[in-house]
C-alpha positions as CSV (number, residue, x, y, z in Angstrom):
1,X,-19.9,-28.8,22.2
2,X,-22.3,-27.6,24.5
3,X,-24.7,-26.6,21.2
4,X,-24.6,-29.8,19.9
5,X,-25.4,-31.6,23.2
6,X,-28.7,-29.4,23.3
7,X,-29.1,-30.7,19.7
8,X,-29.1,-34.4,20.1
9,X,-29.9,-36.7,23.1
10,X,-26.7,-38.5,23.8
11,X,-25.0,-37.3,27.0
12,X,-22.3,-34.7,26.7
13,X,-19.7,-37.7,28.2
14,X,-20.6,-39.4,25.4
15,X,-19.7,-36.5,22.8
16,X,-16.6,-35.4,25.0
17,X,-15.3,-39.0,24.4
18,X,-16.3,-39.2,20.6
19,X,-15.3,-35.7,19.9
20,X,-12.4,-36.5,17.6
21,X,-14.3,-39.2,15.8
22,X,-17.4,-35.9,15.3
23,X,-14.8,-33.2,14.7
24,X,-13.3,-35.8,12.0
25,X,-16.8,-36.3,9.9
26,X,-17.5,-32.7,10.2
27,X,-14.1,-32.4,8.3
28,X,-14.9,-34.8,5.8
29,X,-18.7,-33.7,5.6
30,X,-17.5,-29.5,4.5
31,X,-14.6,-31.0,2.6
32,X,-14.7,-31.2,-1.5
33,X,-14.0,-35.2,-0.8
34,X,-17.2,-36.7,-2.8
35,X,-16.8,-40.1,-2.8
36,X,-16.2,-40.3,0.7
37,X,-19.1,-38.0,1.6
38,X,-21.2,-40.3,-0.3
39,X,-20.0,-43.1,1.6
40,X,-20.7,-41.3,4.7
41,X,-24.0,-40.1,4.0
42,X,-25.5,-43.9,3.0
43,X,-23.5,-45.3,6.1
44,X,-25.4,-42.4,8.4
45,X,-29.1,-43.4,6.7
């Protein structure tokens, strides 16, 4: 956690509250799950 609160500016609160909700897309994101990567990736643009 504490690299990705140097990588973005949102406060590490914020991240400790959100963190299953970020562990949960980074799941899905290195998972062979396609069509729900794709959906991800155009809801994140």
């Amino acid at each position: 956690m504490k690299e990705l609160v140097e990588l973005v500016e949102v406060s590490r609160k914020t991240i400790e509250r959100q963190r299953k909700y970020i562990v949960a897309i980074v799941i899905l994101l290195k998972s062979d799950l396609h069509y729900i990567k794709d959906y991800l990736k155009g809801r994140m643009s």
